[in-house]
C-alpha positions, -999 to 999 in steps of 0.1 A, spaced: 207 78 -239 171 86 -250 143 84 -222 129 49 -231 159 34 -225 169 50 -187 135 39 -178 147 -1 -182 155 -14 -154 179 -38 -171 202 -10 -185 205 11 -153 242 15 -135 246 -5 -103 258 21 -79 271 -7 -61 297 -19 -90 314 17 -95 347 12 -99 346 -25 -105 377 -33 -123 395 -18 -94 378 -46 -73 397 -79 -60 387 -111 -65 367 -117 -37 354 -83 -35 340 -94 -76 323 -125 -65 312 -112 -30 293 -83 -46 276 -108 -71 266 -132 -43 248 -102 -24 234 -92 -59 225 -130 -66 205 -132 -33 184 -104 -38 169 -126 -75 149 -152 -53 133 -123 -32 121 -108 -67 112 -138 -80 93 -145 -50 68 -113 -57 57 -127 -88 41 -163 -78 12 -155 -86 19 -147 -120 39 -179 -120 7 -200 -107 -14 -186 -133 11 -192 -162 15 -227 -151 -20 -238 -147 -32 -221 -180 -1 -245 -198 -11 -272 -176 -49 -271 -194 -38 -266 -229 -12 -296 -226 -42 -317 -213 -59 -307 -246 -33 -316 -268 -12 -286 -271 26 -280 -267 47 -255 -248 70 -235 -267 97 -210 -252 112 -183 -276 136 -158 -268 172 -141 -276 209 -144 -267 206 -158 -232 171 -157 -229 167 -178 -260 197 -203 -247 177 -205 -211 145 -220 -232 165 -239 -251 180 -250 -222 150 -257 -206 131 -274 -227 166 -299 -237 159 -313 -202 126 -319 -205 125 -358 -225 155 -369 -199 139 -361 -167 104 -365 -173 103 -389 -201 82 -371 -228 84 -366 -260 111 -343 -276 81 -324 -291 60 -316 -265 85 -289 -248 104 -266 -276 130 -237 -272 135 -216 -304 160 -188 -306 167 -159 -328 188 -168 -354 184 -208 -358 203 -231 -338 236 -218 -348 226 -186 -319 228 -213 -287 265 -213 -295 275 -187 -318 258 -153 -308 235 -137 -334 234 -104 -317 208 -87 -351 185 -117 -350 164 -102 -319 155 -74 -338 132 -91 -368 102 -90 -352 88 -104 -390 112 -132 -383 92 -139 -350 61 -140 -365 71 -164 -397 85 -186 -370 54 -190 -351 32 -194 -383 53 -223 -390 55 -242 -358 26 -232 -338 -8 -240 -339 -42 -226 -317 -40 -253 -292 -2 -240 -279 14 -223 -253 40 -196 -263 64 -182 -234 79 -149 -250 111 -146 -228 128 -104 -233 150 -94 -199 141 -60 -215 106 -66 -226 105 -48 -257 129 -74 -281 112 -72 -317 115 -108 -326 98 -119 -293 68 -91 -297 66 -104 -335 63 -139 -323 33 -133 -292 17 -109 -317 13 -139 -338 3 -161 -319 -23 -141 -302 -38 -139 -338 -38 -179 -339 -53 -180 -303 -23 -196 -287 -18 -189 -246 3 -164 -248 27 -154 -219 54 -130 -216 86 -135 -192 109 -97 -187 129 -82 -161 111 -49 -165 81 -32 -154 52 -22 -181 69 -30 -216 58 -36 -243 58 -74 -238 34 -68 -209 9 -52 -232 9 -83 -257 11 -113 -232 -24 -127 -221 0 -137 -190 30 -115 -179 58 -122 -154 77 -99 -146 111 -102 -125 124 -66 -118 160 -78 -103 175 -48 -106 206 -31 -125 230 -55 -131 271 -51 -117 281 -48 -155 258 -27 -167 236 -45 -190 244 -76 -188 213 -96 -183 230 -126 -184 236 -122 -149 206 -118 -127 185 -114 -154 192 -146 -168 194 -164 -132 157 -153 -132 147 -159 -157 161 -194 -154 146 -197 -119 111 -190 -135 116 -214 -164 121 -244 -137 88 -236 -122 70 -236 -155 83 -266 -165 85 -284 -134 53 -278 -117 37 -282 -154 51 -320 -155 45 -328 -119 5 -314 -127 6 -340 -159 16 -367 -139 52 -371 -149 61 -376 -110 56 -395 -81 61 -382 -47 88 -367 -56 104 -399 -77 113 -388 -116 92 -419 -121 92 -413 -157 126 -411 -162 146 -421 -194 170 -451 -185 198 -442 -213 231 -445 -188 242 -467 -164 235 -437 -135 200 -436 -148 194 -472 -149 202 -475 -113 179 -445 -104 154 -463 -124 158 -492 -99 158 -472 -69 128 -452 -77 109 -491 -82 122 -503 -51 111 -468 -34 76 -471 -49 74 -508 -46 98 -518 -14 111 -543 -37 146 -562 -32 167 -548 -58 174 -583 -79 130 -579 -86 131 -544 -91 163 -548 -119 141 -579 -132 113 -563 -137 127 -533 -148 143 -550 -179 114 -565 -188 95 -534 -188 123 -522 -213 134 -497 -190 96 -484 -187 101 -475 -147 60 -466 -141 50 -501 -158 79 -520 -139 65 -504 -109 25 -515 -121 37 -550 -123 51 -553 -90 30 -533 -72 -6 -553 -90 10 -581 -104 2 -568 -142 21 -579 -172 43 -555 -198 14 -551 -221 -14 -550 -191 9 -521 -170 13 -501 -205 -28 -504 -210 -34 -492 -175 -11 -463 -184 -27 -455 -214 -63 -453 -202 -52 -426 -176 -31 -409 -202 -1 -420 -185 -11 -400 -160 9 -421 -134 -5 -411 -104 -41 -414 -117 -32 -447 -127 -27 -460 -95 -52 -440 -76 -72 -464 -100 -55 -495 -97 -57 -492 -62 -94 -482 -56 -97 -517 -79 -75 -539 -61 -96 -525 -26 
């Protein structure tokens, strides 16, 4: 092993894990409860890095930009991941939140194991899809995968926000990141394996971003998924909960109301709440960038 590579964190033997395939069962999944408990603690020690990533996406996406995750093997899958959940839960566009992987969509199922190491790959990638108004979250457990560096380097040339996510200290990743998280969990029960605690913090980290980032753009009420997409019978009646929440409604209004807002929960709630109309509850929303809060911080300063 050359002496870059015992310095990573990420590729270090768990002392606690000698002898594993001697372990029982429970003795498996104890030890990778007590290894599981130690992620939040690490994660913990790098909020402030968190806050800072989150506020600098939070002022691009004001500005028109979009947030982009890219990554490898389970760190591309966790973006990917990530950013799937986006349009459902907070109702935006499929565009505005984007996880790319090494190797093309064929890597979330199918690994692609020599992908991660074109940086040039990385770069054409980002040439393609990105422009200056973006945000680019390079995600590397190691810190040091090629296509990720390849992809921030590029971007840093358009003048993208560029922030790095690793489970090591002082890579390479850290060095090309105008933002750098990093999550140093610790060597993993199967040596290597980063799709362990690696992955679960990376995956802890990626809910941040892209929660707090939609809650900051107005996606949420309270803490009501107000902008939720209606596309099942279970989110059709979360739809009408959250209006009757909002609104104190009786249901029978609330699913009225709803279905004339064509499933749109923020202008169903607009209507009830200041007795708008479709088309005047989708203007109100429009002028505040459907900002839904702001909206009625407005609405109600107006009706007062």
């Amino acid at each position: 092993m050359n002496e870059g590579k015992r310095q990573m964190i990420t590729e270090m033997k768990n002392e606690n894990s000698e002898g594993l395939h001697l372990f029982s069962t429970m003795e498996i999944i104890e030890l990778m409860n007590r290894e599981d408990k130690t992620v939040a603690y690490a994660v913990e020690k790098a909020l402030p890095q968190i806050k800072a990533a989150i506020d600098a996406a939070v002022t691009r996406l004001e500005n028109g930009g979009r947030l982009y995750y890219i990554g490898a093997g389970t760190s591309g899958r966790l973006g990917v991941l990530d950013a799937s959940e986006c349009p459902p839960t907070f109702g935006v566009p499929a565009e505005l939140v984007n996880g790319i992987i090494a190797g093309g969509e064929m890597a979330v199922r199918i690994p692609v194991e020599n992908a991660e190491d074109n940086s040039e790959e990385g770069r054409m990638i980002v040439k393609e899809l990105l422009v200056k108004e973006d945000v680019l979250v390079g995600i590397a457990s190691s810190g040091r995968t090629p296509y990720v560096l390849g992809a921030l380097e590029q971007a840093n040339t358009i003048g993208c926000q560029t922030i790095g996510l690793a489970c090591n200290l002082q890579t390479e990743l850290s060095k090309t990141a105008d933002i750098m998280i990093e999550i140093p969990v610790g060597p993993e029960i199967i040596t290597g394996s980063t799709r362990l605690k690696a992955g679960t913090a990376q995956k802890m980290v990626l809910n941040m971003i892209s929660t707090a980032v939609m809650i900051k753009l107005g996606k949420v009420y309270g803490n009501l998924m107000v902008n939720v997409q209606a596309t099942n019978d279970k989110l059709r009646m979360r739809s009408v909960s959250i209006i009757q929440d909002i609104t104190g409604a009786e249901e029978a209004l609330a699913k009225k109301m709803n279905e004339e807002a064509k499933g749109n929960t923020r202008a169903a709630i607009l209507m009830i709440l200041y007795k708008l109309s479709y088309e005047q509850a989708c203007s109100e929303l429009r002028k505040h960038d459907n900002h839904f809060p702001r909206a009625m911080k407005a609405l109600e300063k107006r009706r007062v």
